[in-house]
N, C-alpha and C positions, 0 to 999 in steps of 0.2 A: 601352873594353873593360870586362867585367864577369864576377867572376868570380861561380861556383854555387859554395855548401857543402853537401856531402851526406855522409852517413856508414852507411856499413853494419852491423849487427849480426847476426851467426845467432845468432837463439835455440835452434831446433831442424832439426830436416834436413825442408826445405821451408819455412819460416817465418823471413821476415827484417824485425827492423823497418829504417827508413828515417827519417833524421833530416836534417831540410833546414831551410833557412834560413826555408821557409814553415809549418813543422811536420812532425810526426811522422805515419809512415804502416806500414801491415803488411801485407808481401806474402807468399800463401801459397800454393802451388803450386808441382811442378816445372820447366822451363826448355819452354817452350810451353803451356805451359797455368796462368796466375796470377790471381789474385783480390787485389786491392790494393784495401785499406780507410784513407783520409783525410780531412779534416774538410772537401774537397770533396766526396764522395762512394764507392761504389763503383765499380771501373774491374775489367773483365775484359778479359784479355788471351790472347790465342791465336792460334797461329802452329807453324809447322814450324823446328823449333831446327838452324840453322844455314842455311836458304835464304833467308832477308831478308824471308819472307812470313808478315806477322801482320797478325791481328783484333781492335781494341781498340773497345770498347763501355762508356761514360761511363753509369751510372746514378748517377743526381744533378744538381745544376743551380751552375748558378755562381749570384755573387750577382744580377746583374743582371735574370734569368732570375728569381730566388727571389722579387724584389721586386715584379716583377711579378704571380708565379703564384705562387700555395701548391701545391703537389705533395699529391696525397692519400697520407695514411698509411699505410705497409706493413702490412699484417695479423701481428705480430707475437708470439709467445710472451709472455704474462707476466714469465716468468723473464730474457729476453732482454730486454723494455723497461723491467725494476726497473735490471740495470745500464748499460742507457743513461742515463738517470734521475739515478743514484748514483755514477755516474765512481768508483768505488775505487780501487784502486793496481793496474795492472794492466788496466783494464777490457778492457783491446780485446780480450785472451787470454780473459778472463771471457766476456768474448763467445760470441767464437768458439766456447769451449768448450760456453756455456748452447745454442746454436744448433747444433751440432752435435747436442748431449743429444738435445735436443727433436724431433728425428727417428731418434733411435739404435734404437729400440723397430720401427720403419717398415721404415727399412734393412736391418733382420739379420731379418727375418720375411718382408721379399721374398726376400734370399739366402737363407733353407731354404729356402722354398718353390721357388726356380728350380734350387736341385742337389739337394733328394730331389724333386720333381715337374717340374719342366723350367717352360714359363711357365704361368700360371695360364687357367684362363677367361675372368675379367674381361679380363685382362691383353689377353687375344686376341681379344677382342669387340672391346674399344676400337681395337685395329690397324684392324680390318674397318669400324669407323664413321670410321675418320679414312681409310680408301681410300673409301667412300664419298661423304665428303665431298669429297678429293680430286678424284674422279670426276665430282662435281657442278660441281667448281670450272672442269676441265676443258672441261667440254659448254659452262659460261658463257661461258666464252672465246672457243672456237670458235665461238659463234653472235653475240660481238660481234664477228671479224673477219670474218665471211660476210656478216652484215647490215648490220654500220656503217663497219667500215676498210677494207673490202674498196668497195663502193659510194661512200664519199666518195674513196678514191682514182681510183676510175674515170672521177669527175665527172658532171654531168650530163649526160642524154643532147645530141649536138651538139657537146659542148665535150673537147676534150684533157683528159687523167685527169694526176693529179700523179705521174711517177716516182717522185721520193721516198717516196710513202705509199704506191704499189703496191708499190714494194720489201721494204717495212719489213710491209706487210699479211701480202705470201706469207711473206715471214722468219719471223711471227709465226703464221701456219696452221702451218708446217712445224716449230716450236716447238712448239704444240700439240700437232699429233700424235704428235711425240715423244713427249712427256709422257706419253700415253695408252697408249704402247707399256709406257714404265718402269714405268707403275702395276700395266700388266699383267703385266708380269715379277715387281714386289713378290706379288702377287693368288699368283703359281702357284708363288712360293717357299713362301708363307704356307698354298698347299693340297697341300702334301706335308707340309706337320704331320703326324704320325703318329698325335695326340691329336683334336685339332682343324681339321684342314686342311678338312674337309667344308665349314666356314661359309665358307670361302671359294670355294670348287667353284664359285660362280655368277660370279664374276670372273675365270675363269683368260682368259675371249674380251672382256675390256673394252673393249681395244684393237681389234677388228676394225671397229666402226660409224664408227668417225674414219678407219681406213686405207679402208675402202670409200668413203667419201666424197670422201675425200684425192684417190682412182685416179677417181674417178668424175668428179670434176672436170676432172681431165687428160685422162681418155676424151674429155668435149665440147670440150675446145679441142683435143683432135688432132681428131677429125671434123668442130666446126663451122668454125675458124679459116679454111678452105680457100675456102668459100662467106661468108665473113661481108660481106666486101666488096659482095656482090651482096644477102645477104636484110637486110643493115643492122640485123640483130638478134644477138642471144645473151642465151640465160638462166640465170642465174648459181645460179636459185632453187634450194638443196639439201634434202635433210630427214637428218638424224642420228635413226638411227634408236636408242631406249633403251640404252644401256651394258649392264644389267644388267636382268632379267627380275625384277621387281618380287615375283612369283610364286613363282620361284624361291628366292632368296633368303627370303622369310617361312618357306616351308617348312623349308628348311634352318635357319631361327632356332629354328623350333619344337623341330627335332629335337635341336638344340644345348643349348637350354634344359630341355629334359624330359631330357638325360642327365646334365648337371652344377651343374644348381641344384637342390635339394630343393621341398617347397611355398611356404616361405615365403621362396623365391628367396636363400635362401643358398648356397656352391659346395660340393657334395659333398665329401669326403674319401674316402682310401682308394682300393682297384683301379682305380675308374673314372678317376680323374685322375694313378693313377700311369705314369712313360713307361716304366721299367726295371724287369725284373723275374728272381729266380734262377729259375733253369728246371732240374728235375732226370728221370732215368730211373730208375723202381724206387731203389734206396736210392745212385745214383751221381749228384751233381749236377754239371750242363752248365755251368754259369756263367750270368754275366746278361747279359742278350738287351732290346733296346729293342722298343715293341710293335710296330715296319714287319719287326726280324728277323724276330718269332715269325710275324708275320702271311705273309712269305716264305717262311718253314722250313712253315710248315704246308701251304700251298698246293704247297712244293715237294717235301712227302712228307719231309721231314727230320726234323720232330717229328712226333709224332701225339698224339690227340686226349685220348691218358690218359698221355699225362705231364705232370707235375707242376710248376704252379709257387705260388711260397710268397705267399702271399694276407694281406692286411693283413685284409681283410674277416673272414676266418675266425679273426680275431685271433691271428695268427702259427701256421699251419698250410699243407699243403702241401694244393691242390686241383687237381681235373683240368684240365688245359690246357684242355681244349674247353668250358670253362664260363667262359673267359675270352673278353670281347668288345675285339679289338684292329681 
């Protein structure tokens, strides 16, 4: 039998070192979600606190692993590899601290930006490049299980198809499609932005060329399967037809780009990118109204077109509603 020595310390509320017989370590996060720093490496830990289901993730290598491979270098802050470097008293908190610093500036200039403007442009472009990547990723798939798992399951012609891999084929189309439904569901949250959601307008039907295909495929085995026995054929050949309209999309990039980058492709400021705005009648103010309110209240004859809201543009002055593009 063999016994462990471990010992706990709170330093601070979420921050505990750990003293073990193999050395000192520091864990920091609350109770599902930790970040444990040892001179084996980084370990992230994640989990639902108190159902028995966690996600731990080793960055770092053992030694056997080290002696083999050199690991390429983290891309690291100055300030952050002087006290790797320097071991002071303390370092690991030095750390942590210099590491922190070093993005503090990042951090608090996204949070303005996302509670006085909601997300940014860049911020939302990138969404739309990572669904269409996405989207690409998608279409890959589905034309490796049509073309290659689908076909090698079925075997060549003459010969019995493998159960197993026709299983696991249709399992993997109907996975697919799935996929393509969810994208399309992210696609039509992301186009009720009230700022931004146009760039995405070309995605809200991504999903329909995988369902149409999906049903089209079942179409020919309800109709041919009846007769197959007799014409000793079936044609498997599909075409998916483009996700998204290539077209489409440029235009709406266009229009994206010429309302919230200036020439030299930086993100406007002011009206155009703000979401919230006070909305007043002659000298009574309404309160503040997001621009899908205003954009309803107008359409619904609630507001009209000469009441006022308070304009950054105008450098803190009140202008007429209807000069406002929501």
């Amino acid at each position: 039998m063999s016994f462990r020595f471990r010992r706990y310390f709170s330093l601070l509320p979420g921050v505990r070192l750990n003293v073990g017989a193999t050395g000192a370590s520091v864990s920091v996060g609350p109770k599902g979600a930790k970040l444990t720093l040892s001179p084996k490496g980084l370990r992230a830990t994640t989990g639902i606190p108190g159902s028995g289901l966690f996600f731990t993730q080793q960055f770092g290598v053992s030694k056997t692993e080290h002696s083999k491979t050199k690991q390429p270098e983290l891309e690291l802050p100055p300030e952050v590899r002087q006290v790797i470097e320097d071991r002071p008293q303390h370092w690991e908190f030095l750390l942590i601290q210099r590491a922190l610093r070093s993005t503090a500036d990042e951090i608090n200039s996204m949070a303005t930006i996302a509670s006085t403007y909601g997300t940014d442009a860049v911020t939302f472009h990138q969404w739309i490049q990572e669904l269409i990547a996405e989207s690409q990723q998608i279409a890959s798939e589905w034309s490796d299980v049509i073309n290659s798992e689908m076909q090698e399951a079925l075997g060549p012609p003459g010969k019995p198809g493998d159960p197993d891999l026709l299983v696991a084929a249709v399992d993997h189309l109907i996975d697919v499609t799935r996929k393509a439904i969810v994208c399309e569901q992210r696609a039509a949250a992301l186009a009720r932005h009230p700022l931004y959601g146009s760039l995405a307008e070309p995605f809200r039907d991504i999903a329909q060329p995988f369902v149409d295909v999906f049903n089209e495929l079942l179409r020919r085995l309800d109709e041919k399967l009846p007769s197959v026995g007799v014409t000793l054929e079936f044609d498997l050949r599909l075409t998916l037809k483009a996700p998204v309209s290539v077209d489409s999309f440029e235009s709406a990039q266009d229009v994206y780009g010429h309302r919230f980058f200036d020439s030299n492709y930086a993100l406007r400021t002011g009206d155009v990118v703000k979401e919230r705005f006070r909305i007043a009648r002659g000298e009574r103010e309404l309160g503040v109204f997001s621009r899908a309110a205003i954009a309803d209240n107008l359409a619904n004859d609630l507001f009209q077109k000469d009441d006022l809201f308070w304009s950054e543009d105008a450098k803190g002055a009140w202008q007429p509603l209807g000069s406002l593009v929501v």
